[in-house]
N, C-alpha and C positions, 0 to 999 in steps of 0.2 A: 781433649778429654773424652769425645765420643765413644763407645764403645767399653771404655776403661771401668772395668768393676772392680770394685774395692769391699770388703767386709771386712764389716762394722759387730763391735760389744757393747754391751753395755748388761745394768740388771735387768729392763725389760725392754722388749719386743718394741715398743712406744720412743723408746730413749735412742734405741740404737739404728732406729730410723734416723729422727731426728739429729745424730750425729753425723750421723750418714750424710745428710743432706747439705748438713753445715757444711762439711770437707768437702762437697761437690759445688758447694755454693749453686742446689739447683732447687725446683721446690717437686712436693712429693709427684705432681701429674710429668712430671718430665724425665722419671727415672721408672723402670723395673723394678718393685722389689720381691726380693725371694726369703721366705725367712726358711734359716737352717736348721735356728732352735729357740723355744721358746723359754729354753734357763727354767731353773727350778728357784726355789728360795729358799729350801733348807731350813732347819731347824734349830733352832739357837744358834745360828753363825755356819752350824755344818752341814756341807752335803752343796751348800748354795752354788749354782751355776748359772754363765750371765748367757742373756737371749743372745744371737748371734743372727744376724741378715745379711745377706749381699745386696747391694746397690747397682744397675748398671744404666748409667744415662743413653735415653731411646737416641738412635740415630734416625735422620734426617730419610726418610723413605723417597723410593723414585716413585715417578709419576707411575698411576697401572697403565699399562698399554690398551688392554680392552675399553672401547667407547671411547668418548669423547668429554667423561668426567675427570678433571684433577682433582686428586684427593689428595689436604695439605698433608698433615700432619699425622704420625703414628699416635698420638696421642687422639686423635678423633674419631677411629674406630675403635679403639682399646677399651677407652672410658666405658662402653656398653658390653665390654665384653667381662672385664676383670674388673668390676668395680670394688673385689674385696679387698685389691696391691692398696687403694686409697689409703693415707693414715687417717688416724679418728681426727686427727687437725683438719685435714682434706675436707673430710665430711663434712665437721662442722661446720663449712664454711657454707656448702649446697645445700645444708639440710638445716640448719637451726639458725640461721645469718638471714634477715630479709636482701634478696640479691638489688640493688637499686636496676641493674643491667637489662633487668623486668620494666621498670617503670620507663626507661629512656630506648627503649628498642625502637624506637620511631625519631629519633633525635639525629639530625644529620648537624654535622659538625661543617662543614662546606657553606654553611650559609653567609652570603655576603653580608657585613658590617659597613655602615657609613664609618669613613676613617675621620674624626675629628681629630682636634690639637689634642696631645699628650701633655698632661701638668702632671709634676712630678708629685706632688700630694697624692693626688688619685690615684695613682702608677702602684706607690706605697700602699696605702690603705686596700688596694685590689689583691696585691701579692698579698700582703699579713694575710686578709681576711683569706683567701685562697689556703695558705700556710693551718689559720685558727682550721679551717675547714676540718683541713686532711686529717690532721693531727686528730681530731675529736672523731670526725668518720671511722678511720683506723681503732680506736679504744675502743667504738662499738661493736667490734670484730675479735673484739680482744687480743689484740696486739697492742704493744706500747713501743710508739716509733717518733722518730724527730725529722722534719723535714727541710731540707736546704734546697738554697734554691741559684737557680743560675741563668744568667741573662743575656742572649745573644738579639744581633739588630733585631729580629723579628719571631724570634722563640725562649720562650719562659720555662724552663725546665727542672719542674717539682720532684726533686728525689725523696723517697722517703726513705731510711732508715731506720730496719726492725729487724729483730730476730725468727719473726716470724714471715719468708717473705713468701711463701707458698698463698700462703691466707689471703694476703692480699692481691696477689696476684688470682687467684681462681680461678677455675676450670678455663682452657684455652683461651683464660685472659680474660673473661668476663668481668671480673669486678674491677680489676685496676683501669676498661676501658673503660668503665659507666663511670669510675671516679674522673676521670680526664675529661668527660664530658660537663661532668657535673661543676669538676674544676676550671674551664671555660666558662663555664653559664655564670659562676659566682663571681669569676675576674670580671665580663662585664657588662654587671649591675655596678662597676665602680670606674671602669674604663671601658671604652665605648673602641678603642684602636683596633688595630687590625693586627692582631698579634695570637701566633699561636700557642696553646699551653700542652704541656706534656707531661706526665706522668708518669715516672718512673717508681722502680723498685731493682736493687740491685745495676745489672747491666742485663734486664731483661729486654729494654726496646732496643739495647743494642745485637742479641739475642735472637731477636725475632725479627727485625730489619736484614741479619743475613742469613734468617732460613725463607723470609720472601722473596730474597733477591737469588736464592739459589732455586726457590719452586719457579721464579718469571724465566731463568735462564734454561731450564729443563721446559717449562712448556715451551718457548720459543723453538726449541730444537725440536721437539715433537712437531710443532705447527708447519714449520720448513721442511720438515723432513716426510711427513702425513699429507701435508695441503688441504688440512683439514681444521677447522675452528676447534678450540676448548673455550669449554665452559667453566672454569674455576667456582669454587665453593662462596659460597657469601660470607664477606669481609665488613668491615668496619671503615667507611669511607676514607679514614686517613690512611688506614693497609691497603685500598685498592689503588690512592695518590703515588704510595708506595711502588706498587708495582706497574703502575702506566707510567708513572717517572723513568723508571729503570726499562723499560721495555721502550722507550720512548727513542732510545738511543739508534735502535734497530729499526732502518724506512723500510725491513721488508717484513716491518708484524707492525699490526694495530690493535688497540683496545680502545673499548667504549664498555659502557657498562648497561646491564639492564635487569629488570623484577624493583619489587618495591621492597625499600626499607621492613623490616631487617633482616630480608634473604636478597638482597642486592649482590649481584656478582658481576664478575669481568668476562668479558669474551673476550681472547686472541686469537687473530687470525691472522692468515695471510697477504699483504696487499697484491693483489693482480696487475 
């Protein structure tokens, strides 16, 4: 779908967004948009014309060659540049939503847990409440979504399901990761295991697990190719696991990480 733009009708400007996005299945920070026409409305029935937009999903940028900064994402310099593409949904999310992502920017998810015995009561009681959580969080964002859940040996994985999934997800993923920490911390006050929890919306962490795996493999080749370290942008301790996992592969790059919570980043380098 990269690249592929599509225009979208409808009667207003707001609507034909929002269709747009639907048939992209993307949310509004992950797309271009262009409006054509703003449609009129006409006068008793006549003259009415529908707003008209084009939609075109950002692609994946390379790495800039100058210095020895990677810059992820097109969406990370844009934000500052076109902040008018936003929709009013968009907005509302940064500007009239308290962001929780503010209150837990010092919250490292990497913390070891004592592993106790797992009772299956508690197991229960920690998912529902995790479940009550999201579900009521979500309303106060004003979306109305249902959450299902799915359970592998050692990851608990909270999808939500809404119409609205931009909202929840927010700006370069802010809100949906402060929800997944948040949804951690609430699993356990009731389970104490060593399990991790995750936070979805659509197929967005599946999404973003291959544009990190595509930014580790583009810096590795840079690094091999330069012999020179990057400095990667500051990540979210589970997206940095993400990419020293996948770089991990390669004996001839290293990662470690360093700065303090919440501008922690990765350095890859060369092994000598």
């Amino acid at each position: 779908m990269e690249n592929e733009k599509i225009v979208v009708r409808d009667t207003t400007v707001d609507k034909a967004v929002s269709k747009g996005l639907a048939q992209l299945n993307l949310g509004s920070h992950e797309v271009d948009i262009k409006i054509i026409s703003e449609g009129k409305k006409g006068l008793f029935g006549f003259g009415q014309k529908d707003a008209e937009v084009e939609l075109t999903p950002k692609a994946i940028p390379e790495i800039k060659e100058p210095g020895n900064i990677a810059v992820f994402e097109n969406e990370e310099r844009a934000d500052f540049l076109s902040e008018q593409t936003e929709t009013p949904e968009a907005q509302t999310t940064e500007e009239d939503h308290y962001d929780y992502s503010e209150t837990l920017e010092y919250a490292e998810e990497d913390e070891e847990i004592e592993e106790d015995s797992v009772s299956v009561s508690s197991h229960q009681e920690a998912i529902a409440s995790v479940v009550d959580y999201l579900t009521q969080t979500v309303e106060v964002y004003g979306a109305a979504a249902t959450v299902n859940v799915e359970e592998t040996k050692n990851v608990i994985t909270f999808n939500i399901d809404t119409q609205k999934p931009g909202l929840i997800i927010g700006k370069h993923g802010k809100i949906i990761n402060a929800l997944q920490i948040l949804a951690q911390t609430v699993y356990q006050q009731y389970e104490r295991s060593r399990v991790s929890i995750v936070v979805n919306v659509g197929d967005y962490r599946e999404r973003r697990a291959s544009i990190l795996e595509n930014i580790a493999e583009r810096t590795a080749e840079r690094v091999l190719r330069t012999k020179q370290p990057v400095f990667l942008e500051p990540l979210p301790a589970f997206e940095r696991k993400q990419i020293h996992a996948h770089l991990s592969k390669n004996k001839r790059i290293s990662t470690h990480s360093e700065g303090k919570e919440p501008h922690r980043y990765l350095v890859v380098e060369i092994v000598e």
